[in-house]
N, C-alpha and C positions, 0 to 999 in steps of 0.2 A: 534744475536750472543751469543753462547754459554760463559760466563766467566769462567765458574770454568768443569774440568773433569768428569765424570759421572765415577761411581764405577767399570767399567768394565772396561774403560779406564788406571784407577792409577791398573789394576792389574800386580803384578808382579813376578815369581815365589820366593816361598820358604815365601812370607810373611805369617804372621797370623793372625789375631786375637783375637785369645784364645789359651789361653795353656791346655791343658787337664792334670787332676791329674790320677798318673799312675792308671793302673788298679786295683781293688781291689777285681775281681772278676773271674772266670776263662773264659779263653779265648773261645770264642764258632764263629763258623762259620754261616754268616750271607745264607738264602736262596738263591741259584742260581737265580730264579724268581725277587728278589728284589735288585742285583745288576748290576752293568752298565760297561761296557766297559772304558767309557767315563764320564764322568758328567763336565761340562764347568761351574764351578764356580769360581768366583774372587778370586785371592791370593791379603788378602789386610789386610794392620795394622788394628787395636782397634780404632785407631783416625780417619781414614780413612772412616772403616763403624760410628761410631758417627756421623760424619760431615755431610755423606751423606742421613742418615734417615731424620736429623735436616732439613738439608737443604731441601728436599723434604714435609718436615710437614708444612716448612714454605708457600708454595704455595698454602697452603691449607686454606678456612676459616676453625674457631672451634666455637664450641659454647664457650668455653675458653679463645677467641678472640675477639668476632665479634658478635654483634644483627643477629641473625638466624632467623626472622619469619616463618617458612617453613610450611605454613598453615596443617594443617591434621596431621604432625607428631610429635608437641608438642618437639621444638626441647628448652627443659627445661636447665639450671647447672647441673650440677654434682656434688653434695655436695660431697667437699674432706675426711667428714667425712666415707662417705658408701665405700671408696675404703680402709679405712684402717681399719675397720670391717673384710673387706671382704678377705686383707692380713692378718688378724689374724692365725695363724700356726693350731690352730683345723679347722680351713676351707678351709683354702687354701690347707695343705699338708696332706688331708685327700682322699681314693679311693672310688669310688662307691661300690667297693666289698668288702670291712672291715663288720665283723659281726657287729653286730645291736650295740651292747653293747658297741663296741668299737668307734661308732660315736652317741652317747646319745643326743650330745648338736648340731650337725647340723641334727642331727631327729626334736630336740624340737625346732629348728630354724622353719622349714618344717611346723611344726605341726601348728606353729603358726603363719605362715603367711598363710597358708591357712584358719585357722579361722581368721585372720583380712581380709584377702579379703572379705571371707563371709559374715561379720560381715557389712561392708564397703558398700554392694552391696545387700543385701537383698537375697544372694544364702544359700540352706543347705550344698554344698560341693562345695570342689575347689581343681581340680586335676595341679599339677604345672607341670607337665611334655614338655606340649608343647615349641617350641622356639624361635616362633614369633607367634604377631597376625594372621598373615594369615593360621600361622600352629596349632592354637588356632581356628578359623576357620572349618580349616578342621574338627578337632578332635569333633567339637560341632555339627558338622552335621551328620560322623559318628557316634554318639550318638545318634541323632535321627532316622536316619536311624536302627539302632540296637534295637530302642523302638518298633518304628512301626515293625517290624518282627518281634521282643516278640510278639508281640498281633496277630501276625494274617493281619495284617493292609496292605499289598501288593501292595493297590493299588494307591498310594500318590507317585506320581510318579514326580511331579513339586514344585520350589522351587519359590518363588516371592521375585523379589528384587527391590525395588523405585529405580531411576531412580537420588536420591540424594545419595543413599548409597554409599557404603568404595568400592573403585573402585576391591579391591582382591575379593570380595561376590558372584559376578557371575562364576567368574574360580570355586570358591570352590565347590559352588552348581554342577557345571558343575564336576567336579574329581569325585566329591560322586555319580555319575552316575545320577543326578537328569535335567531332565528339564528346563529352566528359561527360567521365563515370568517377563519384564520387567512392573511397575506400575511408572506410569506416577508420577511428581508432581502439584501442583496446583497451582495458582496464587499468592500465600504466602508463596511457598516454603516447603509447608506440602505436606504428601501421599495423591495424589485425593483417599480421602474416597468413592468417589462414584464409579471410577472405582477398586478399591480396591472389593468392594465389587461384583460388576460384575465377581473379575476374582478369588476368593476364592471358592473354592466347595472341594468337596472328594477325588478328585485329590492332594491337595495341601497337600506337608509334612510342609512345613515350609514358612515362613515372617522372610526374612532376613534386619533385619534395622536397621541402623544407626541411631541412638537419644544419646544427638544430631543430626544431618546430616552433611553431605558435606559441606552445605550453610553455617555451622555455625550458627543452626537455632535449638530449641526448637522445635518439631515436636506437633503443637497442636490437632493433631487429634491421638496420641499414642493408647490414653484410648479405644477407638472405632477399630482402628486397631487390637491392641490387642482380643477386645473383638469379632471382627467376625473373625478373625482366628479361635481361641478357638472355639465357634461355631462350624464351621470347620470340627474340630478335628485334627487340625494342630498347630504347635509348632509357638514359636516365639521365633527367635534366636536375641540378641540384637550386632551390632557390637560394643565393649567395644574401639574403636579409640579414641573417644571425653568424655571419660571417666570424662578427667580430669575439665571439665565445670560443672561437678555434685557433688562432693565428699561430703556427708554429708550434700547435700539436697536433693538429690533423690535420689531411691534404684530402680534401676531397676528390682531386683527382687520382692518387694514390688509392682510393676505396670501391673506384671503378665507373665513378661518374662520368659520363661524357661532355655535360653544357656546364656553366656554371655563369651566374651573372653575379659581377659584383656593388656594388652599393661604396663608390665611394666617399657620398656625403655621411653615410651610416660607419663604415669601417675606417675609413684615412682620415676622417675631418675635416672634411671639404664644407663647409654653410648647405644648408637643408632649406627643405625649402622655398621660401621668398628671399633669403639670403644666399642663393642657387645662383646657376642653373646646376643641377642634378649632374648625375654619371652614372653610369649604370654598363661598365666593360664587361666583356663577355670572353669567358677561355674554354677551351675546347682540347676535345683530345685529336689526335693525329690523323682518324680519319673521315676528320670535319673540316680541317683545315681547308680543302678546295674550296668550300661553299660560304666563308667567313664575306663578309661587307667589305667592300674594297671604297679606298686605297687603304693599307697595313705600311708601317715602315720598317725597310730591310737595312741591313746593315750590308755593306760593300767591303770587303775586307783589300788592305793594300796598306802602302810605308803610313798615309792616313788615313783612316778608313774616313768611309764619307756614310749619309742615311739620305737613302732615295725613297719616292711612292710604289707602292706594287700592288698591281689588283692578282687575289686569288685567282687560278683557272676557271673555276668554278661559281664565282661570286654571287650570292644574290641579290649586289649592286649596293647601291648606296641606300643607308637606311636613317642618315643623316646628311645636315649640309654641311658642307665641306669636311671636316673632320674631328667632329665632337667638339664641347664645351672644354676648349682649350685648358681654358685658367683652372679651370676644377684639376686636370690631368698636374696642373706646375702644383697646386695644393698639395696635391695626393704623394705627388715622388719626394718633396719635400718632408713630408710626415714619414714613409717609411725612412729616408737617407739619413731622419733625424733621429728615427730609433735605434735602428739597426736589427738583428737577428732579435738579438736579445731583449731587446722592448718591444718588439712587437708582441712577443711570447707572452712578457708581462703584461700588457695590456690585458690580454685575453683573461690571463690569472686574475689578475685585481677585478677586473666586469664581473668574471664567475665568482670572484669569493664576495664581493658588495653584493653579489643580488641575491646567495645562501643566506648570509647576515639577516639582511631585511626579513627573507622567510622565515629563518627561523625566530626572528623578536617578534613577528607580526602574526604569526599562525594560530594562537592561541586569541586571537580578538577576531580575526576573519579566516573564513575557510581556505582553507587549499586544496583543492578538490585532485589532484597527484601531487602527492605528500614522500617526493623522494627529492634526493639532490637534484637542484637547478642547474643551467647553465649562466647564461650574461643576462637571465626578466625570469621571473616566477608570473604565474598566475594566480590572483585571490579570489573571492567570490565573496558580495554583499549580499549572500542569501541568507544568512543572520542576522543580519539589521534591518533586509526586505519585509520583517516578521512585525517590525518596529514602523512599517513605513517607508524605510529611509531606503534612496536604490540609488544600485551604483553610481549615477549621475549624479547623486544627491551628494556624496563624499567626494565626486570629483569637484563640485562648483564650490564646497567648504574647504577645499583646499587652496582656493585662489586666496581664500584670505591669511594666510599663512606665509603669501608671495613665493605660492609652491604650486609649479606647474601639474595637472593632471595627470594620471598615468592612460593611457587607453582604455577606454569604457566598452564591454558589449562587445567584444572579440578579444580571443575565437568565439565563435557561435555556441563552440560544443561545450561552454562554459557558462553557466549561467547569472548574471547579474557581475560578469567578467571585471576584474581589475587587472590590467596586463601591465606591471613593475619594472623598469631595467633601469637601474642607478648608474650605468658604466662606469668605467674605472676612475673616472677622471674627477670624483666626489671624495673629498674627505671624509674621516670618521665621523666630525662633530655634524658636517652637512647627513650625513646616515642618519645619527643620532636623532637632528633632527625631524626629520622627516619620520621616523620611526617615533618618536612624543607626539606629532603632530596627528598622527593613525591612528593613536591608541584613542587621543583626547576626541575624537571624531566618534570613535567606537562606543568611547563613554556616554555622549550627546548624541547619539541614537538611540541608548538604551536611558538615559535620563530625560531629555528633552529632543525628541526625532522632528516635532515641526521646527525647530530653530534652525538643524541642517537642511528641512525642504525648503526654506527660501533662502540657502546661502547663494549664493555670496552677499556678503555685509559691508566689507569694506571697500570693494574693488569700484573703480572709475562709474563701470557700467553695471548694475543690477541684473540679477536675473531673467533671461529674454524667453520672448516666446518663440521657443524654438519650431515647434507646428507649424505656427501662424508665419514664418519665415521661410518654411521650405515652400510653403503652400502659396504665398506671395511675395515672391521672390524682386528685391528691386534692387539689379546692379547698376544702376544709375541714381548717383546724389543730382538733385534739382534744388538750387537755392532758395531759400525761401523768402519772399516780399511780405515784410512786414519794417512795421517802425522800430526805431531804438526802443521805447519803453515796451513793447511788446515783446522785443528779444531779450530782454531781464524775465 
């Protein structure tokens, strides 16, 4: 039963809410093309839409709220610091197209978060334009593809991706016109090196890998990977997802990677999500650097240096507008300028030591199908409690009532009945603790009573949907419904 009106409901004509300040500009006639006959919008007071955005946020977890594990996407805080950076009036109220001179200080913002990326990751360049990982992705294989046609190189026609990698890797390969051949993993959760090597030859543009991995695994055979691609004469793109389990102990470009895309809502703290827009920067080694996305910002060196636009020689043009999701970029340099060396390092410590913890209190109630040290998300498996009934969705929707966000269900693939875990650093003990009683007591009610967690969730706003019946009729469009008062009770 409905309690309170939905917003199209309380509309009624002549209300408002906003007053517009008169005009202060001359009147001008909107396109024929972009106006409507009709537009069916709510006439509805200021308190009205307040009530109902509020109310509607409230049905929602936030990481704001709520322990978020959501394994792979690093669902980290949001230091309230980097939003008021990033309201700052030169950032905020500033255009793409102002000349150079007159946005000096979010140039040298630009300039310098792409040398801390750099810096960060062991890349010579770091183009920020992309606006998520997966679009960070794309951009780094267009890159490679634009190398190998510099040279002549035609004929690299296939892209390899393990079989543990960042589930977007194979679409990507697949857009950039390439081939994919999947590479198996091996008994520990590394790239079988041996069929690795089998399926590398002159063919191959590129080794798309996740290192971390999926698993939430150190990939211990990287070195060797790396090194017969290269061989090769094929690229190695690293996915930047699990970024955040390395900071300043590993450099991926130091291990011989060439592409790298980063994840700044995942690693800096930027809002994920619908609290976005996304980032997803890209660093490259040296000689990539021609074929990066233009415009890049240079430094001018002089009594004061100044930061201008420069397109690569090379460029394979613009693969955004105008030049990436600004405000995400003022988030991101703020989070690193806040840590410094030395907290970034820790960040990475504390993600990898919360998500060992987890494993090791949880292992003995749910499988762990690679049972060695984690990095920043272990992976579990409800195929013990499958035996009861109860599947992994079924432990994820019993978790809502505990006002505990789900972890990733059903990836990776190569896991079956998959629990993908990453508590990142930014959880206390007692939030672990918890979450760790609330695993067990779930494990318990599978093995005592397994239909009470098939129809969980119990407590939450909205019950259990029918998830089928919603892919399969799909309706993004709300239409209000005509009925009377006593019928909407």
């Amino acid at each position: 039963m409905r309690t309170e009106p939905l917003i199209f409901e309380l509309s009624k004509s002549g209300r408002q809410g906003v007053s517009m300040p008169p005009l202060d500009v001359p009147e001008a006639e909107l396109p024929a093309d972009l106006c409507r006959d009709s537009l069916p919008l709510p006439e509805v007071s200021e308190v009205d839409v307040i009530r109902h955005y509020t109310r509607l946020s409230q049905f929602n977890h936030a990481v704001d709220t709520g322990f978020y594990p959501l394994g792979s996407c690093t669902m980290k805080y949001n230091p309230k610091i980097n939003e008021l950076a990033a309201r700052l009036p030169g950032f905020a109220q500033i255009h793409p197209l102002q000349d150079e001179e007159t946005v000096q200080g979010a140039l040298e913002l630009m300039y310098g978060l792409q040398s801390y990326l750099a810096e960060i990751s062991g890349f010579d360049a770091v183009t920020l334009q992309p606006a998520a990982g997966a679009h960070g992705e794309l951009t780094g294989i267009l890159i490679a593809r634009a190398y190998f046609e510099s040279i002549g190189d035609t004929g690299r026609t296939t892209v390899l991706v393990p079989d543990s990698a960042h589930g977007t890797n194979p679409a990507t390969a697949a857009m950039a016109g390439y081939k994919v051949v999947t590479v198996p993993s091996d008994k520990s959760g590394n790239v079988d090196i041996d069929k690795l090597r089998e399926l590398v030859g002159p063919d191959t543009a590129a080794l798309m890998i996740t290192n971390p991995n999926t698993l939430g695994l150190w990939d211990e055979n990287i070195d060797e990977a790396i090194r017969l691609v290269h061989k090769a004469g094929g690229l190695v793109y690293n996915d930047g997802a699990n970024f955040n389990a390395i900071l300043g102990i590993a450099r991926p470009g130091d291990l011989g990677v060439d592409i790298m895309h980063f994840n700044l809502h995942k690693t800096f703290s930027t809002p994920h999500g619908g609290g976005g827009p996304g980032a997803g920067p890209v660093g490259v080694k040296s000689h990539l650097i021609p074929f990066m996305p233009g415009p890049v910002v240079e430094r001018v060196e002089g009594e004061e240096p100044t930061f201008r636009w420069k397109w690569p020689e090379k460029s394979i043009g613009k693969i955004h507008s105008f030049h990436g999701n600004f405000g995400m970029h003022v988030r991101a340099y703020t989070y690193i300028r806040m840590h410094g060396a030395e907290g970034l390092r820790q960040i990475s410590e504390d993600a990898v030591l919360a998500a060992n913890y987890l494993q090791a209190r949880l292992k003995d109630r749910y499988e762990v199908p690679y049972d060695r040290r984690c990095m920043h998300e272990f992976v579990a498996s409800a195929n013990r409690q499958k035996k009861r009934g109860v599947r992994a969705l079924d432990i994820a929707k019993r978790l809502l009532d505990f006002g505990v966000h789900p972890p990733t269900v059903y990836f990776p693939l190569i896991v079956d009945e998959a629990l993908m875990i990453e508590p990142t650093e930014t959880e206390s003990i007692e939030t672990l603790d918890y979450f760790i009683d609330v695993m067990r007591q779930i494990a318990d009610e599978a093995e005592q009573k397994p239909e009470f967690v098939h129809a969980a969730p119990h407590n939450t706003f909205f019950k259990r949907l029918d998830e089928v019946r919603a892919n399969r009729q799909l309706n993004l469009r709300w239409v209000p419904e005509e009925s009377t008062p006593a019928a909407a009770d």
